[in-house]
C-alpha positions in Angstrom: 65.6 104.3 220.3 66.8 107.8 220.6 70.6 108.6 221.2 69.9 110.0 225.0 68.4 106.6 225.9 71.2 104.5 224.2 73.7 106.7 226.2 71.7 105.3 229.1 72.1 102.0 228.1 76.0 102.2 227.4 77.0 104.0 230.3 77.3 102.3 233.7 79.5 102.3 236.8 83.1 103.0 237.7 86.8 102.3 236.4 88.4 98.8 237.2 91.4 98.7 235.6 91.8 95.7 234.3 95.0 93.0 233.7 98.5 95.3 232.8 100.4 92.7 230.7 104.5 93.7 230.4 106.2 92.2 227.8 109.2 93.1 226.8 108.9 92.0 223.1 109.0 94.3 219.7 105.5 95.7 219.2 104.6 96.4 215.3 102.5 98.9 214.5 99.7 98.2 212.1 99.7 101.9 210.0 96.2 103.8 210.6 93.6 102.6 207.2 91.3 105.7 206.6 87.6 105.2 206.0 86.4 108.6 206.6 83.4 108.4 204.3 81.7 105.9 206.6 81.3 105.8 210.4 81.7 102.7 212.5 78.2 100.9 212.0 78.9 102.0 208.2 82.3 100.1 208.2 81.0 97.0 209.9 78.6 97.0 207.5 80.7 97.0 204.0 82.4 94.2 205.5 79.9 91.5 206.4 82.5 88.5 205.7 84.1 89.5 208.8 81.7 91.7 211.1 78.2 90.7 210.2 77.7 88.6 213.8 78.6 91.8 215.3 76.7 93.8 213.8 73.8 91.5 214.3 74.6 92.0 217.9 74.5 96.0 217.6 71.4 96.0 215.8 70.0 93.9 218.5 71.4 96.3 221.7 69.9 99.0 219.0 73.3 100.4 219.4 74.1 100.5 215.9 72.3 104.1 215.4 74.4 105.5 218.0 77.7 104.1 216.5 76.3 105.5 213.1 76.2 109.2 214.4 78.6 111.8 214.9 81.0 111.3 217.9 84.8 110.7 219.2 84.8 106.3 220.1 87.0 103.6 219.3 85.5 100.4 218.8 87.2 96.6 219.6 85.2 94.8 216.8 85.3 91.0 217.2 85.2 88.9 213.6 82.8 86.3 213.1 84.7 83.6 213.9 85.0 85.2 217.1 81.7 85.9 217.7 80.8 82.4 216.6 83.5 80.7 219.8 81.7 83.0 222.0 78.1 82.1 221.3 79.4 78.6 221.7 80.8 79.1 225.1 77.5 81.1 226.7 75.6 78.4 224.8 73.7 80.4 222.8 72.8 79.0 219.3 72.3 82.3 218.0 72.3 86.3 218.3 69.2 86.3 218.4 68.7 83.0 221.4 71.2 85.2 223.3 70.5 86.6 226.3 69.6 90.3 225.6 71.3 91.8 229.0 74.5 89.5 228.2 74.6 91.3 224.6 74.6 95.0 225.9 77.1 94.3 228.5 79.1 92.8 225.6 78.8 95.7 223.5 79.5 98.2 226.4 82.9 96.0 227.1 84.7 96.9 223.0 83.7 100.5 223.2 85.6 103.2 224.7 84.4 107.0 224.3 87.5 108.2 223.3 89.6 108.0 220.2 92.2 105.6 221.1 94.9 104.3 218.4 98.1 101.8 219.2 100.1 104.6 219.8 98.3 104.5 223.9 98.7 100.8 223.7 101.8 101.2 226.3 101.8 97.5 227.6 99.5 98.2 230.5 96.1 100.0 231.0 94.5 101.8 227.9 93.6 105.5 229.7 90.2 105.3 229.0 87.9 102.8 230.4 85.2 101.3 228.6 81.1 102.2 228.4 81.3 98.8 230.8 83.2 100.8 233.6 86.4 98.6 233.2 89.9 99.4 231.7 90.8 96.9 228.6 94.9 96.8 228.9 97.3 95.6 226.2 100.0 93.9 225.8 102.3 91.9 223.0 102.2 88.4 221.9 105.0 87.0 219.6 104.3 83.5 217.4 107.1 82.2 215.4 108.7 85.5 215.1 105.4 87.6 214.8 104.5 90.4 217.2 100.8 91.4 217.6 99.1 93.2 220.2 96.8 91.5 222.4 94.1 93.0 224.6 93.2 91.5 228.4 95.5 88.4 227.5 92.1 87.2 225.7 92.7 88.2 222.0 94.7 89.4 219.6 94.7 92.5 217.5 94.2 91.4 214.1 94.1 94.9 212.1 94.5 98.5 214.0 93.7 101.9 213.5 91.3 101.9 211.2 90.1 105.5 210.9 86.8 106.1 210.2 84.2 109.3 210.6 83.7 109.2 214.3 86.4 107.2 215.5 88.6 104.0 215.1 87.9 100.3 215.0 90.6 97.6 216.1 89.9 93.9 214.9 90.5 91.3 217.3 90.1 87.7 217.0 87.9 87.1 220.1 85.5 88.8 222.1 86.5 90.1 225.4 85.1 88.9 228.6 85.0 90.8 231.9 85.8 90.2 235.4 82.7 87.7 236.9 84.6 86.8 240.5 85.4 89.3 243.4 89.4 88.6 244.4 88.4 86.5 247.4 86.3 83.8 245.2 89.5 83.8 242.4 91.6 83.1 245.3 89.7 80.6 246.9 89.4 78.6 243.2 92.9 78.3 243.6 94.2 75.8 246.3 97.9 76.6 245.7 96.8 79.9 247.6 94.8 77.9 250.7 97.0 79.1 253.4 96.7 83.2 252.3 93.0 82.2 252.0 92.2 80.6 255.2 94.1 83.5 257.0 91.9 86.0 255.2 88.9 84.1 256.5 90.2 84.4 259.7 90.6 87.6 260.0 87.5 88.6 258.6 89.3 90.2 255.2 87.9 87.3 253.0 84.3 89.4 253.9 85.4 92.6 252.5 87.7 91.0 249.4 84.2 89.1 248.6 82.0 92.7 248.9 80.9 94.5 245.5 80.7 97.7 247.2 77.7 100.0 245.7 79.7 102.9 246.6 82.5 103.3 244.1 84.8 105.3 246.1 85.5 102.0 248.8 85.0 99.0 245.7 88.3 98.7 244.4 90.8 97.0 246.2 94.7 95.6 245.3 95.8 92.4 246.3 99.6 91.1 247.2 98.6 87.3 247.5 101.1 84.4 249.2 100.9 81.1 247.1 101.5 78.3 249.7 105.3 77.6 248.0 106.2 81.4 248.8 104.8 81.0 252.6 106.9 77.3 252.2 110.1 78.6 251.8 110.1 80.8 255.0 108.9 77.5 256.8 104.9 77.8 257.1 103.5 74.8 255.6 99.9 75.4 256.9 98.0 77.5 258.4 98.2 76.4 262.0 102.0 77.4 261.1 100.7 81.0 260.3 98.9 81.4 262.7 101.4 80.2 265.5 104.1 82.6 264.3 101.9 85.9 264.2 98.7 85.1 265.9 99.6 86.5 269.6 96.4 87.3 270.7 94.7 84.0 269.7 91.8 86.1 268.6 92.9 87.3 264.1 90.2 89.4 264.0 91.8 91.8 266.7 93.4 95.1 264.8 96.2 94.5 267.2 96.8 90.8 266.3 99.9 90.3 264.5 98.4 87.7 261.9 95.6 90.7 260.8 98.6 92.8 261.0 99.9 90.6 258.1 96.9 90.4 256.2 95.8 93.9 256.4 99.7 94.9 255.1 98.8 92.7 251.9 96.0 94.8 250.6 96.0 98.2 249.6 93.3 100.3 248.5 92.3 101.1 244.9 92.9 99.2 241.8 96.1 98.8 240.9 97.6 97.1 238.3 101.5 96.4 237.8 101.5 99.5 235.7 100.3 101.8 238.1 102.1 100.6 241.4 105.6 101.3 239.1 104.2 104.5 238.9 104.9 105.1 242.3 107.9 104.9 244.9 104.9 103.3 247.7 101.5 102.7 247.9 99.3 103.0 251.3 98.0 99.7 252.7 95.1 98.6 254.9 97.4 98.6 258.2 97.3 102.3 259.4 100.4 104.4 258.3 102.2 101.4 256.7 103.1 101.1 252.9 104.8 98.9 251.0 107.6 100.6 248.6 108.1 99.7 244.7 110.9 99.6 242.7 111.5 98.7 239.1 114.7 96.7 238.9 115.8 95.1 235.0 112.2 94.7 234.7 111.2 93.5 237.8 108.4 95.0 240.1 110.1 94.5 243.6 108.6 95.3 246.9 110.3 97.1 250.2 114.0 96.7 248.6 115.2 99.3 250.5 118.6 100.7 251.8 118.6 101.3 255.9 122.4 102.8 256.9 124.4 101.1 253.9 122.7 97.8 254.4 120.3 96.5 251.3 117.4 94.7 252.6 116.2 92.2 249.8 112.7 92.5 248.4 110.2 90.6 247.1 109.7 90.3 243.5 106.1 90.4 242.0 105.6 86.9 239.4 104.7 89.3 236.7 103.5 86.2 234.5 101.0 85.0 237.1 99.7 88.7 238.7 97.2 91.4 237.6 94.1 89.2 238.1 91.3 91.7 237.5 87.7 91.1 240.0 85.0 92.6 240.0 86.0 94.5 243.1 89.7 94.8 242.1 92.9 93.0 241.4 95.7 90.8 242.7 99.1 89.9 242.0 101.7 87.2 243.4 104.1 87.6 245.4 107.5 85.4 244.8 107.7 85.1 248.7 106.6 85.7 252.1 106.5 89.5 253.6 105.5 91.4 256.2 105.3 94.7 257.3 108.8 95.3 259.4 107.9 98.0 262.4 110.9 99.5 263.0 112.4 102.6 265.8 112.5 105.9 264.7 116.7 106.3 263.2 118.7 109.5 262.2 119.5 109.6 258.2 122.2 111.0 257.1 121.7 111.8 253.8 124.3 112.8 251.3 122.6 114.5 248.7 125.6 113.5 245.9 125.2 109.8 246.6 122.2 109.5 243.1 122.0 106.8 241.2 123.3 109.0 238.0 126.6 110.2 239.5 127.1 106.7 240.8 126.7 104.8 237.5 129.8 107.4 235.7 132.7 106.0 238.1 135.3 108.5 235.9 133.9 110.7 237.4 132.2 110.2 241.4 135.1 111.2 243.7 137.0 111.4 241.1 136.2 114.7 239.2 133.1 117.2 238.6 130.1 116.5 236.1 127.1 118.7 234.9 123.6 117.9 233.4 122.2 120.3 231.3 118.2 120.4 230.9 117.4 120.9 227.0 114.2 121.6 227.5 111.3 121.6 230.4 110.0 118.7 229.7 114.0 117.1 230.0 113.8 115.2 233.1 117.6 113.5 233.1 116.9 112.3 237.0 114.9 109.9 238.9 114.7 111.3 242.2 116.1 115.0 241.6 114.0 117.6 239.4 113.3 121.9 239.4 111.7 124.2 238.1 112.2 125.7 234.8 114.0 128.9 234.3 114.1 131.1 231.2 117.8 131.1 231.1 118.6 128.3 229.3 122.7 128.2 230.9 121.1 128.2 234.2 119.0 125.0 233.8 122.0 122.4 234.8 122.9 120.6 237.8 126.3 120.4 238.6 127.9 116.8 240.8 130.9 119.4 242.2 134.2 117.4 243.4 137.7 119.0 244.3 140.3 118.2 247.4 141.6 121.8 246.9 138.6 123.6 245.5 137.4 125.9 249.1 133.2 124.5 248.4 134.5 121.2 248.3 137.7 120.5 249.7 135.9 119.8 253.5 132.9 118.5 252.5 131.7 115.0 253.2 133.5 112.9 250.2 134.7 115.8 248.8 131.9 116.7 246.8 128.5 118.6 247.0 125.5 119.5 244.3 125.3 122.6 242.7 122.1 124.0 240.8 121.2 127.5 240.4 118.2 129.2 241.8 116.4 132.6 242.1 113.5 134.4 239.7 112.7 135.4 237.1 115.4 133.5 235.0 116.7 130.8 236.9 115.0 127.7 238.5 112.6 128.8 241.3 112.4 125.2 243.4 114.9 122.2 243.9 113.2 118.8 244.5 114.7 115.5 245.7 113.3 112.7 246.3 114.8 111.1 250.2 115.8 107.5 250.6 113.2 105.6 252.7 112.8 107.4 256.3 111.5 105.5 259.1 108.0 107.2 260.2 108.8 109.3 263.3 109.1 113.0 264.3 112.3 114.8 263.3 114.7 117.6 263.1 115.5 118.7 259.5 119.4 119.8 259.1 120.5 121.1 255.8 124.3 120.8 255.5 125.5 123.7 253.0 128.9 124.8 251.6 128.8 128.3 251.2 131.0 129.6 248.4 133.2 132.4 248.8 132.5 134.3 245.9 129.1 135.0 246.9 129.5 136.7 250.1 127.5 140.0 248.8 124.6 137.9 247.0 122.0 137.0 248.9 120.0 133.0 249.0 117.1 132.7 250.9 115.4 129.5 250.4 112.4 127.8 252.5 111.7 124.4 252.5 109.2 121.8 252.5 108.7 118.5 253.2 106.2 116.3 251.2 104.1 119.9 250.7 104.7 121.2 254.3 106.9 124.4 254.8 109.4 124.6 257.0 109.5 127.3 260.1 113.1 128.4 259.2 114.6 129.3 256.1 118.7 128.7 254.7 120.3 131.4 253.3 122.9 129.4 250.8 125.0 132.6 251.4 125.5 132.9 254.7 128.6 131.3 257.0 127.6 129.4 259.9 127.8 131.5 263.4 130.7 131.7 266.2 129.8 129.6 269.1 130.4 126.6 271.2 127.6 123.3 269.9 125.0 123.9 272.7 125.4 128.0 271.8 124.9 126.7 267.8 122.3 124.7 268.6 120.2 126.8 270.6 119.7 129.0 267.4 120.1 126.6 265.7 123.0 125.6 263.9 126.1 123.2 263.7 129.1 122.5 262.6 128.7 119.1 260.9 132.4 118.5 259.7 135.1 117.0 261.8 136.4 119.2 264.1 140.1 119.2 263.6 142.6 121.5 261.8 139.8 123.1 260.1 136.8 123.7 263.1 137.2 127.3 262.3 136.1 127.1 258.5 132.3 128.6 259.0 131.6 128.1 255.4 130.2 124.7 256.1 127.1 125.0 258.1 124.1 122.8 259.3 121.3 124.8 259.4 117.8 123.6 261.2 114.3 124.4 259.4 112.2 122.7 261.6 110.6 119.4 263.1 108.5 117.4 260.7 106.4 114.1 261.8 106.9 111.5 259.0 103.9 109.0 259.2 104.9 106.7 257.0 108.0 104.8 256.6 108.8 105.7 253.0 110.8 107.9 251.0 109.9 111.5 251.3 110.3 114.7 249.2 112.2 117.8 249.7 111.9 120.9 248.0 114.2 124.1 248.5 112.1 126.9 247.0 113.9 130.3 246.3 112.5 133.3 247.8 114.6 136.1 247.2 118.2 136.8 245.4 119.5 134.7 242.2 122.4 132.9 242.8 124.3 129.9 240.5 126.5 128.8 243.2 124.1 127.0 245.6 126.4 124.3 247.5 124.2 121.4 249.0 126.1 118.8 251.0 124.0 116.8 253.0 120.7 116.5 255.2 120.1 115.5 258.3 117.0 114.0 259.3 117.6 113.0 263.3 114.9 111.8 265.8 113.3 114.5 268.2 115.3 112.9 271.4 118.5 112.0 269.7 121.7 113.8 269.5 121.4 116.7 267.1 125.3 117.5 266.8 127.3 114.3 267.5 128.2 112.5 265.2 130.1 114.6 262.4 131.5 114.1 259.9 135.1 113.5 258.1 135.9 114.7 254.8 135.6 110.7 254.0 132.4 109.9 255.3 133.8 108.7 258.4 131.2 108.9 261.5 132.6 111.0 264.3 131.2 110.6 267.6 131.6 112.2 270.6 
């Protein structure tokens, strides 16, 4: 068989990422054993005591030309003893009384057309899926004080990186297997999950979590199931019990029904695997405009822990050992407890912009004293939520947590403190990004509270902004001291005075300037992004933002120099 038509053979469908295992134990890497001289049908071959089964198998897939040729793969070889469990478990007496189609799909599922070595096995997803169309993920395994790498939770690496001419072979201990079951029919094997199933029957989701779709783009679906001890503990014990507390239309398959509601909130669409929802502050789910929101907390994957007006709601945490269940149309994970998706008013955030995790974790040093980061290089990243753009003076890549009760850009700002980072081209940073604490999905005005310092009354700041990609109407000129005027005079042009209005109402270099309305449609965090676009300035004073509802009060309340709410 030619190489064109074993290509044919190999290659088939799309990428189902398949079972992220986390495991927090020591991995130990294997060292790469270089067998240049021969290419992987060659290696398999000068070692028949352990690969002769699979070889058999690639000679009768006529694969074993291909793998002989020139080419960039990494192969999961299975040993003969493997080979020999797995005969015995298909029933097949031989290679040869095997089913042919079973065989190439085998083969398809240990190669990956890529060059792949431990150093991508990252405890999750391998970035390259294999000629089967599904991602092989890894993970560790430690026996009586021995680490190994295993692959889909199925077997265990046995010897790694073993270079050869076009490529690299990993020895496992078994062969893999694939996904056989859609997510509905591994649910339904499982009666600790009979409530979550019957609802999804219900409402007519159990149809489309059954569906192999042809059409790769709608396949893949994601999966937060409820065992029936999670829906126990919040006092539904069946599902008439469900049903009665969210079924208000008496008819599940309604969009509007509260109990499809539910359901629909539980899926979202695409695969995704514990390591890719991490990778993400929120993921969209099958009920319009609602998401659910990830964090990672000491190793937990916790959903919608969020933080509404100084008040932690408690999430739900994932049961890591039990989740990323990879179907044939997706995967699914457990949920610890019951959840739904909380609907909730549109509500102003006031957002002080030196309130991130980093400051707060150094108490010398929040309201206590100032602190800067220094970037050493671009690809430095010493924030979660707060990044910018690389400048080619090195002095001017920091960010600076500025506190002072006497210092004039401090000394009236909220908590006495405000963040500092320079901006402007061609050698300074040209954008400032932060990520928002969760906003409730709404329309809004945008308020950015600035200190404007003194010394930079003949420089010149003018920034737009966006908001997750959209620009703002107005721009803020960092440099420029908030207007004369009475609040309805401010706000018609808009501005405001948003510090208490006491001794010091007349100070104008703290000014909340408005850059425009913006619709959030989800309730999520949201990004901002202050992009320079003319002048070059260090001392860029940010204090807080204001994100108020459209038919709320844009001035009232302000704020003391403690944080204190004033209202009108």
């Amino acid at each position: 068989m030619n190489n064109k038509n074993i290509l044919k053979l190999l290659v088939c469908g799309f990428m189902v990422p398949a079972l992220a295992y986390f495991v927090a134990c020591k991995k130990v890497d294997y060292g790469a054993s270089t067998t240049s001289d021969v290419n992987i049908t060659g290696y398999l071959e000068k070692y028949p005591d352990s690969f002769s089964l699979f070889k058999q198998i690639l000679d009768r897939t006529e694969t074993s030309d291909f793998l002989n040729a020139y080419g960039a793969y990494t192969c999961f070889a299975p040993t003969n003893s493997g080979v020999t469990k797995w005969l015995a478990k298909i029933g097949a007496a031989s290679v040869e009384a095997a089913d042919l189609t079973r065989l190439k799909n085998m083969v398809k599922f240990h190669l990956l057309t890529d060059t792949i070595t431990t150093a991508s096995f990252k405890d999750g997803k391998l970035p390259v899926p294999t000629m089967f169309g599904q991602f092989l993920v890894t993970g560790v395994s430690n026996e009586s004080g021995t680490s190994s790498y295993t692959i889909n939770r199925q077997s265990l690496v046995t010897q790694s990186n073993i270079k050869v001419g076009n490529g690299y072979i990993h020895q496992l201990n078994n062969v893999l297997e694939p996904s056989t079951f859609t997510i509905a029919q591994q649910l339904e094997a499982r009666p600790e999950y009979s409530i979550f199933v019957q609802a999804l029957k219900e409402t007519d989701f159990y149809t489309l979590l059954n569906t192999v779709d042809p059409d790769t783009t709608k396949r893949w679906m994601t999966v937060m199931a409820e065992s029936n001890a999670a829906l126990a503990d919040s006092g539904i014990n069946s599902y008439a019990d469900l049903k009665k507390k969210y079924s208000k239309t008496s008819s599940p398959t309604n969009t509007n029904d509260s109990l499809h509601m539910y359901i629909a909130y539980h899926i979202l669409s695409g695969v995704k695997f514990l390591g890719d929802i991490i990778n993400a502050p929120s993921h969209s789910t099958m009920e319009p405009q609602e998401v659910i929101s990830v964090e990672l907390i000491n190793q937990n994957v916790v959903l919608n822990q969020v933080e509404f007006n100084g008040v932690i709601e408690t999430g739900v945490t994932i049961n890591r050992a039990i989740s990323d269940n990879a179907a044939t149309n997706g995967v699914w994970h457990d949920a610890k407890a019951h959840f739904t998706v909380k609907y909730r008013k549109p509500a102003a955030l006031y957002w002080d912009v030196s309130t991130f995790p980093e400051i707060l974790k150094l108490p010398a040093y929040y309201k206590k004293q100032s602190y800067t980061w220094t970037r050493i290089n671009e690809a430095d990243q010493p924030f979660k939520e707060i990044t910018w753009g690389w400048g080619s003076l090195a002095s001017t890549n920091i960010f600076t947590y500025s506190y002072s009760t006497t210092s004039s850009v401090t000394r009236y700002a909220v908590n006495n403190d405000v963040n500092q980072l320079p901006l402007g081209l061609p050698a300074r940073p040209p954008y400032w990004e932060m990520t928002t604490p969760p906003i409730v999905k709404g329309k809004y005005k945008i308020w950015m509270c600035y200190s404007r310092s003194k010394q930079s009354s003949s420089s010149n700041m003018l920034c737009q902004v966006s908001v997750n990609g959209e620009v703002m109407p107005r721009t803020v000129n960092f440099t420029d001291l908030r207007p004369k005027g009475s609040d309805a005079e401010l706000e018609a042009i808009g501005w405001k005075q948003y510090t208490e209005v006491r001794a010091y109402n007349t100070d104008s270099n703290y000014a909340g300037r408005l850059v425009g309305t913006y619709e959030f449609p989800t309730t999520q965090r949201q990004t901002i992004r202050i992009t320079n676009l003319s002048g070059t300035q260090n001392n860029d004073y940010l204090d807080m933002i204001h994100f108020i509802p459209l038919d709320d009060n844009q001035v009232w309340p302000k704020f003391k120099i403690d944080g204190t709410k004033i209202y009108q």
